[in-house]
N, CA, C and O atoms as a GROMACS GRO file, in nm:
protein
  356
    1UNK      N    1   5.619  19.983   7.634
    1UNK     CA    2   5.573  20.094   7.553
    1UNK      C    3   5.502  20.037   7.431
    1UNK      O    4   5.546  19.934   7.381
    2UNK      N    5   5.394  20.098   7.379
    2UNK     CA    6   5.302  20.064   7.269
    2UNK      C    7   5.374  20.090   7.182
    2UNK      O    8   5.494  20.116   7.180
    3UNK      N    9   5.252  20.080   7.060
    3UNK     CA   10   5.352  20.136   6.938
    3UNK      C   11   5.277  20.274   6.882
    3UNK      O   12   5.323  20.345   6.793
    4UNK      N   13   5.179  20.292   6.938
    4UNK     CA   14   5.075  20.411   6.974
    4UNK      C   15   5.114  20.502   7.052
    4UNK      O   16   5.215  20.480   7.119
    5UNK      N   17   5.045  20.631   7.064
    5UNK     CA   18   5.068  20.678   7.149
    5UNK      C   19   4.940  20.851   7.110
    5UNK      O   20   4.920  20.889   6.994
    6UNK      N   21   4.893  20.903   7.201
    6UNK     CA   22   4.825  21.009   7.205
    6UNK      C   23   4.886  21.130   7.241
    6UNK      O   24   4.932  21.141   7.355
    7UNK      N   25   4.897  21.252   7.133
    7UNK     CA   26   4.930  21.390   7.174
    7UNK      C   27   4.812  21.496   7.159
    7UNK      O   28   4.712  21.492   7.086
    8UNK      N   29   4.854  21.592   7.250
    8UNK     CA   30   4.745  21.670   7.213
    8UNK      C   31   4.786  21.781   7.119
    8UNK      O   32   4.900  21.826   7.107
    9UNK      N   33   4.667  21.821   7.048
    9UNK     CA   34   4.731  21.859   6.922
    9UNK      C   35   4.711  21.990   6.910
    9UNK      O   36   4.794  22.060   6.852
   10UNK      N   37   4.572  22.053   6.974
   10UNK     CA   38   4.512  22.181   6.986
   10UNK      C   39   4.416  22.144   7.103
   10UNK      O   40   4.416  22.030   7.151
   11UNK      N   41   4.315  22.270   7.160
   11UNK     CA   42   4.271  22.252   7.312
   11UNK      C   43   4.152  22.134   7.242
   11UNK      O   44   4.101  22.063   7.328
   12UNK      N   45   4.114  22.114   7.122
   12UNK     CA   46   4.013  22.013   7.101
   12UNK      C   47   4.026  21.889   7.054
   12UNK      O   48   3.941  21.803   7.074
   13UNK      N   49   4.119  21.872   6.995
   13UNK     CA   50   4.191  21.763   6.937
   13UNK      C   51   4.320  21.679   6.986
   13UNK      O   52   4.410  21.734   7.050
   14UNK      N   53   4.321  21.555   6.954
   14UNK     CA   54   4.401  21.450   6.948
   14UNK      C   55   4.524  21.413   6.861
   14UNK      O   56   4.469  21.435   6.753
   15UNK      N   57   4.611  21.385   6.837
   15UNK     CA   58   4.682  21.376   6.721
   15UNK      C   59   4.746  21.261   6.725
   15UNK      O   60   4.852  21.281   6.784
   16UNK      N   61   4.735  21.127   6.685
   16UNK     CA   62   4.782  20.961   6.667
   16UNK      C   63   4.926  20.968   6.664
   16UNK      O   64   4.948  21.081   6.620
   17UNK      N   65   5.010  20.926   6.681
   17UNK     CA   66   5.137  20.946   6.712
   17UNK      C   67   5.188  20.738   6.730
   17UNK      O   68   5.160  20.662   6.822
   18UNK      N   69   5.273  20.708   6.587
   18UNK     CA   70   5.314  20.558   6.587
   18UNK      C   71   5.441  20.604   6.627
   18UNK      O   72   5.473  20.720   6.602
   19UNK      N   73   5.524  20.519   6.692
   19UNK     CA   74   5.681  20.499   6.691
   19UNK      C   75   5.735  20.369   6.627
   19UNK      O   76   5.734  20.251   6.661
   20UNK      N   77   5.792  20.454   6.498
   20UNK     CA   78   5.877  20.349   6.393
   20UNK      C   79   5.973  20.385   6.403
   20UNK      O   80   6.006  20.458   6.496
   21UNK      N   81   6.069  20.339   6.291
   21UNK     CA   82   6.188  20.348   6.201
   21UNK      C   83   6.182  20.487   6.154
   21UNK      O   84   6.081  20.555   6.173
   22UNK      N   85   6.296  20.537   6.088
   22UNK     CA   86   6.258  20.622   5.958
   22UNK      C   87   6.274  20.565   5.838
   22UNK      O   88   6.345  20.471   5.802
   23UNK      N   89   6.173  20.655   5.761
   23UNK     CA   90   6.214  20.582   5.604
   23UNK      C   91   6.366  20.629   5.541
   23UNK      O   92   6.370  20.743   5.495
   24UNK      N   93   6.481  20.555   5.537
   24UNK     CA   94   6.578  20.501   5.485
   24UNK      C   95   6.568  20.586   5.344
   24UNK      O   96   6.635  20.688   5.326
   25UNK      N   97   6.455  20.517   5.219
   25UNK     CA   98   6.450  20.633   5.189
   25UNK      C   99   6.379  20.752   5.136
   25UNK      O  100   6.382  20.758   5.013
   26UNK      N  101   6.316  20.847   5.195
   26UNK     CA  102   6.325  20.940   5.202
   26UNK      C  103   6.450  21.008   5.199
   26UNK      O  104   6.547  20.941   5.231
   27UNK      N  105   6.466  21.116   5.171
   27UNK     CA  106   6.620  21.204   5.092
   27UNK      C  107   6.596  21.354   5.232
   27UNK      O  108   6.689  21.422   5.274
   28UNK      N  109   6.485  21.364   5.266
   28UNK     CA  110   6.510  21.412   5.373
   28UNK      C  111   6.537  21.406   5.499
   28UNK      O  112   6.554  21.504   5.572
   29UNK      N  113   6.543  21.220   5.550
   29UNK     CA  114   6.535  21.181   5.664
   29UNK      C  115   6.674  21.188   5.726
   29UNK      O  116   6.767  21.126   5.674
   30UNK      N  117   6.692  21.266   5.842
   30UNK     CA  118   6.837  21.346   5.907
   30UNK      C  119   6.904  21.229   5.960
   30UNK      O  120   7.025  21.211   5.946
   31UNK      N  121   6.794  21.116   6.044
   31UNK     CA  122   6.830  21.046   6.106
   31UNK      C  123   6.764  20.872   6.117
   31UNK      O  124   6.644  20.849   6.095
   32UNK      N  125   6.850  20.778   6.147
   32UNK     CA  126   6.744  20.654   6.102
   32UNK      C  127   6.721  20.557   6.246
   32UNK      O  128   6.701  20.436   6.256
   33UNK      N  129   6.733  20.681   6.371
   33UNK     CA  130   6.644  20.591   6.461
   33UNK      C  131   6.526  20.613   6.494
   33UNK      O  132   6.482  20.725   6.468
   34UNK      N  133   6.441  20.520   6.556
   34UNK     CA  134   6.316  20.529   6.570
   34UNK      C  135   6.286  20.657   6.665
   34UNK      O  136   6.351  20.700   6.760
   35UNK      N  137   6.154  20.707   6.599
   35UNK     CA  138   6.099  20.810   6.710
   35UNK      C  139   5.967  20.785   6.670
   35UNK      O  140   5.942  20.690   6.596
   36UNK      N  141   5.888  20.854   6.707
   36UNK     CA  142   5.728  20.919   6.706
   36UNK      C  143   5.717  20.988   6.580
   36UNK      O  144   5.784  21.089   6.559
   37UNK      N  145   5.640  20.941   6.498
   37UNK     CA  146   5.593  20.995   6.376
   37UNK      C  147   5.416  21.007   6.380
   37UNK      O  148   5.335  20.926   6.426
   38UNK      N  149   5.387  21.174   6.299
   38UNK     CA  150   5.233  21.147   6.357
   38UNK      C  151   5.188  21.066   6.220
   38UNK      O  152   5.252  21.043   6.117
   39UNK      N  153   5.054  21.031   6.259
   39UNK     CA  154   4.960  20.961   6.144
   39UNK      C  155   4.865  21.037   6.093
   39UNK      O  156   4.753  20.997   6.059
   40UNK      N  157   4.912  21.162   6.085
   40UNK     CA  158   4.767  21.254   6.046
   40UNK      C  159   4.649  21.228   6.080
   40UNK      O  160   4.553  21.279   6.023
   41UNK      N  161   4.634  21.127   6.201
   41UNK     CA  162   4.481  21.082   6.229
   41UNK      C  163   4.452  21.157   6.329
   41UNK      O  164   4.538  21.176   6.415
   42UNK      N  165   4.311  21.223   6.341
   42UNK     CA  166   4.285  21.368   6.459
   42UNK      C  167   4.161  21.289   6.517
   42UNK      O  168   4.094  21.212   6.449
   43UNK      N  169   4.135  21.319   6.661
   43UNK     CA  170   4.031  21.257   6.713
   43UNK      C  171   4.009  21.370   6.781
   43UNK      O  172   4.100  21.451   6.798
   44UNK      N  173   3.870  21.391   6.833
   44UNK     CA  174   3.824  21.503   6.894
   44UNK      C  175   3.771  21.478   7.077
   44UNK      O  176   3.743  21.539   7.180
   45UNK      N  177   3.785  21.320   7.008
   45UNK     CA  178   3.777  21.268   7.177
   45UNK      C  179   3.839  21.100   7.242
   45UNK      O  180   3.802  21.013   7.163
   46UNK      N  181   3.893  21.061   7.321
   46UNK     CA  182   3.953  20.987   7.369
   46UNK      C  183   3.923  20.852   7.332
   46UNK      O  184   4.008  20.780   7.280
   47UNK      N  185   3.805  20.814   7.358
   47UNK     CA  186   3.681  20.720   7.293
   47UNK      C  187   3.714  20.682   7.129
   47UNK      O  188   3.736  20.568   7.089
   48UNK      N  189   3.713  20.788   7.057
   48UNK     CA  190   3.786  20.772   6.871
   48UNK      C  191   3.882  20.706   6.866
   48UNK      O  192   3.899  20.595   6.815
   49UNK      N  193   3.961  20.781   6.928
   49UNK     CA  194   4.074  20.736   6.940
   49UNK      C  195   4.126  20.601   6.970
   49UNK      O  196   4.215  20.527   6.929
   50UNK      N  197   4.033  20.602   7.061
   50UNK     CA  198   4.125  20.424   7.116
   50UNK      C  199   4.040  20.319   7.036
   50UNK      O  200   4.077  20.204   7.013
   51UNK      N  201   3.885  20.394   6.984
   51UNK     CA  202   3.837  20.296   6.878
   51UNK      C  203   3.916  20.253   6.770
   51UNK      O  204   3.934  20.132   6.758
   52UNK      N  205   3.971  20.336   6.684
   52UNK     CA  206   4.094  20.392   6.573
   52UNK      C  207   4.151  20.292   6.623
   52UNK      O  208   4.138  20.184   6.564
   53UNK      N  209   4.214  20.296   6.721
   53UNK     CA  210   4.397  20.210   6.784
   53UNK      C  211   4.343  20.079   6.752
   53UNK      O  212   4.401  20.004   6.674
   54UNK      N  213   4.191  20.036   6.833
   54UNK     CA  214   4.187  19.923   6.895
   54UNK      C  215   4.174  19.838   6.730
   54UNK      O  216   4.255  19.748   6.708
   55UNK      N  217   4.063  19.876   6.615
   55UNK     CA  218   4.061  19.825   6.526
   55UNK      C  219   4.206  19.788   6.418
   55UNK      O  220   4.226  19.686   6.353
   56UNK      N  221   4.282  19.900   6.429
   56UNK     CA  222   4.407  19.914   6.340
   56UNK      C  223   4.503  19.769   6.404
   56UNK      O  224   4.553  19.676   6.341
   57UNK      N  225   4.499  19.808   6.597
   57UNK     CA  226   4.596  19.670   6.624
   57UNK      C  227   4.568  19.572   6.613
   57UNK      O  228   4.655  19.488   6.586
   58UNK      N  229   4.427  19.532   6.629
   58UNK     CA  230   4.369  19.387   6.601
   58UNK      C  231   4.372  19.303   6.460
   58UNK      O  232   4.380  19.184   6.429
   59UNK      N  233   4.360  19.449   6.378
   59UNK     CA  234   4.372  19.368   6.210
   59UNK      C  235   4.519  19.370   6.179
   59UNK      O  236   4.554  19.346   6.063
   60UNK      N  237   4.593  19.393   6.256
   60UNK     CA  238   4.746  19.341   6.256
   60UNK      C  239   4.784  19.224   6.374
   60UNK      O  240   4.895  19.172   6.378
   61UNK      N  241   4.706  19.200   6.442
   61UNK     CA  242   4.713  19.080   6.513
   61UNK      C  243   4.744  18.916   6.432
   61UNK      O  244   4.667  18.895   6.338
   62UNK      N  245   4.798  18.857   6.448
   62UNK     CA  246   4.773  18.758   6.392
   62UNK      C  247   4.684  18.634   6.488
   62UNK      O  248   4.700  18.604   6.606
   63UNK      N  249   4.588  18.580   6.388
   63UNK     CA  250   4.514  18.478   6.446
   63UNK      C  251   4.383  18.522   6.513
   63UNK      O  252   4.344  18.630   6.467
   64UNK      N  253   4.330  18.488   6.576
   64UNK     CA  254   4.143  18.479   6.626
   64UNK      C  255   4.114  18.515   6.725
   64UNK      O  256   4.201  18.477   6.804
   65UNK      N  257   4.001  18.598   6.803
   65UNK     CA  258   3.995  18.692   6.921
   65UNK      C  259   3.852  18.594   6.965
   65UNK      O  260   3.780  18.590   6.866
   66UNK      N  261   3.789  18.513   7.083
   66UNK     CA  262   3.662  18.464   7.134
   66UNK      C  263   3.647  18.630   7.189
   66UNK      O  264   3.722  18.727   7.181
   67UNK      N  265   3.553  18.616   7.229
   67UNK     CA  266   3.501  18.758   7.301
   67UNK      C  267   3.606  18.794   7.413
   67UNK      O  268   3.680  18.891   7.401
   68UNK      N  269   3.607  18.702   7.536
   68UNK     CA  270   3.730  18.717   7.621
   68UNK      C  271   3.855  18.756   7.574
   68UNK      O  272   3.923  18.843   7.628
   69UNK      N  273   3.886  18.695   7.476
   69UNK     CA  274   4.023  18.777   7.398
   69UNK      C  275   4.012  18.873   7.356
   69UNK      O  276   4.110  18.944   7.333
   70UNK      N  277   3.888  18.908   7.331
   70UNK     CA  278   3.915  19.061   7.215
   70UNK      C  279   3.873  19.197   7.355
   70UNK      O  280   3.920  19.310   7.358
   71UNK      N  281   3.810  19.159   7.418
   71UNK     CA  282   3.746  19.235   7.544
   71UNK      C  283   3.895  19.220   7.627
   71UNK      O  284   3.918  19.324   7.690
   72UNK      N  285   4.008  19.112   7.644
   72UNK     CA  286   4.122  19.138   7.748
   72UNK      C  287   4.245  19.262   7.664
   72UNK      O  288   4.319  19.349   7.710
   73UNK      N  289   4.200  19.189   7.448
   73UNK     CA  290   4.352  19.294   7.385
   73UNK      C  291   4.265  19.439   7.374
   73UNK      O  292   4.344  19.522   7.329
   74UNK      N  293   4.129  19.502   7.400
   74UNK     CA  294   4.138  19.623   7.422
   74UNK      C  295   4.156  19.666   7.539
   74UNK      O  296   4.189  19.783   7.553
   75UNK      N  297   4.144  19.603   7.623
   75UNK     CA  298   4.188  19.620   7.747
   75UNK      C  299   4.315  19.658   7.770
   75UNK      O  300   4.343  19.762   7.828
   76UNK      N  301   4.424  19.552   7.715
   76UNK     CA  302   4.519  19.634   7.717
   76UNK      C  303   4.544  19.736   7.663
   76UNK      O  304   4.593  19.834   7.719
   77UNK      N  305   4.501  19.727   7.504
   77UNK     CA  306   4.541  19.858   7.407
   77UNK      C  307   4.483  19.996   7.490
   77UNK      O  308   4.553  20.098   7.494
   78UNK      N  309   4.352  19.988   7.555
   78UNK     CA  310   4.359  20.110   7.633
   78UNK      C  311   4.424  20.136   7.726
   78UNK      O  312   4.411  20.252   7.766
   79UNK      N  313   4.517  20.051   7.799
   79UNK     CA  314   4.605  20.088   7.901
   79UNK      C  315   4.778  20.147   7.877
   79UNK      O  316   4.858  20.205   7.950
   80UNK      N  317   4.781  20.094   7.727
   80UNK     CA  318   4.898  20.146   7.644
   80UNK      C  319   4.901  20.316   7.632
   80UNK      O  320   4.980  20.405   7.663
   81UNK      N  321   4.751  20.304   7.561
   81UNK     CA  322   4.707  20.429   7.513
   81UNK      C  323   4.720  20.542   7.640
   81UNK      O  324   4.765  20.656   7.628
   82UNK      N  325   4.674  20.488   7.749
   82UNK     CA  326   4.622  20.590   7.878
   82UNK      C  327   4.789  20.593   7.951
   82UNK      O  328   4.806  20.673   8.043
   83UNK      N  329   4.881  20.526   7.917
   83UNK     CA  330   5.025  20.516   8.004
   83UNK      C  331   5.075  20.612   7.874
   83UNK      O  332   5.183  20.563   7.842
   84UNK      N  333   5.055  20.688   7.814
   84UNK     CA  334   5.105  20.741   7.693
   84UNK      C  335   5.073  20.882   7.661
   84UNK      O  336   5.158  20.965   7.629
   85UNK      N  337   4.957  20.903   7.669
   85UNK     CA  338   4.883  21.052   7.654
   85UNK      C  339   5.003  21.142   7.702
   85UNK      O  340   5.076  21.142   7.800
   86UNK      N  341   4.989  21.222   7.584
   86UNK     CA  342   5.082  21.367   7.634
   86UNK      C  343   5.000  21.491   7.620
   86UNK      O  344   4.972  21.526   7.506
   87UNK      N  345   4.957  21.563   7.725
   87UNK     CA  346   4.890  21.688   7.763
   87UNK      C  347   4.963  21.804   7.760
   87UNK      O  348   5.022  21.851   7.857
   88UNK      N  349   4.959  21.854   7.640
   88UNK     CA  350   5.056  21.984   7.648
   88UNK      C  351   4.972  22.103   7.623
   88UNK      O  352   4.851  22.088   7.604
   89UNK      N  353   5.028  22.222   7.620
   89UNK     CA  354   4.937  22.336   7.543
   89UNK      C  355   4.950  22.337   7.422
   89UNK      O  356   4.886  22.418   7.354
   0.00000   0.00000   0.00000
């Protein structure tokens, strides 16, 4: 499982969805295991989206991408992304 993930948010939109921790503290947080928290980030199409993912995971990558590397980690990051999508109404 990624650490990403895609919901749908309305019939046109996307809604970014990380799975962390909770914040500890926060004074409203009920509970402190990890779930799906959204990122307020909205994409209107699939393509944004995994652009969004692919830049955000790479500049948390540590160390150097040749073309083959950076062309195999979106590769995966879109296969995270596409094993993840949730299609609801």
């Amino acid at each position: 499982m990624g650490r990403h993930r895609l919901a749908r948010y309305d019939k046109r939109n996307w809604q970014l969805e990380e799975f962390r921790s909770a914040d500890a503290n926060n004074g409203r947080t009920r509970s402190t295991e990890p779930k799906w928290f959204g990122r307020d980030c909205y994409f209107q199409s699939l393509a944004q989206a995994l652009r969004w993912v692919y830049e955000h995971e790479v500049l948390d990558d540590p160390g150097e991408y040749d073309l083959a590397g950076a062309i195999g980690r979106a590769e995966q990051i879109a296969d995270e992304l596409a094993a993840s999508v949730e299609v609801g109404e």
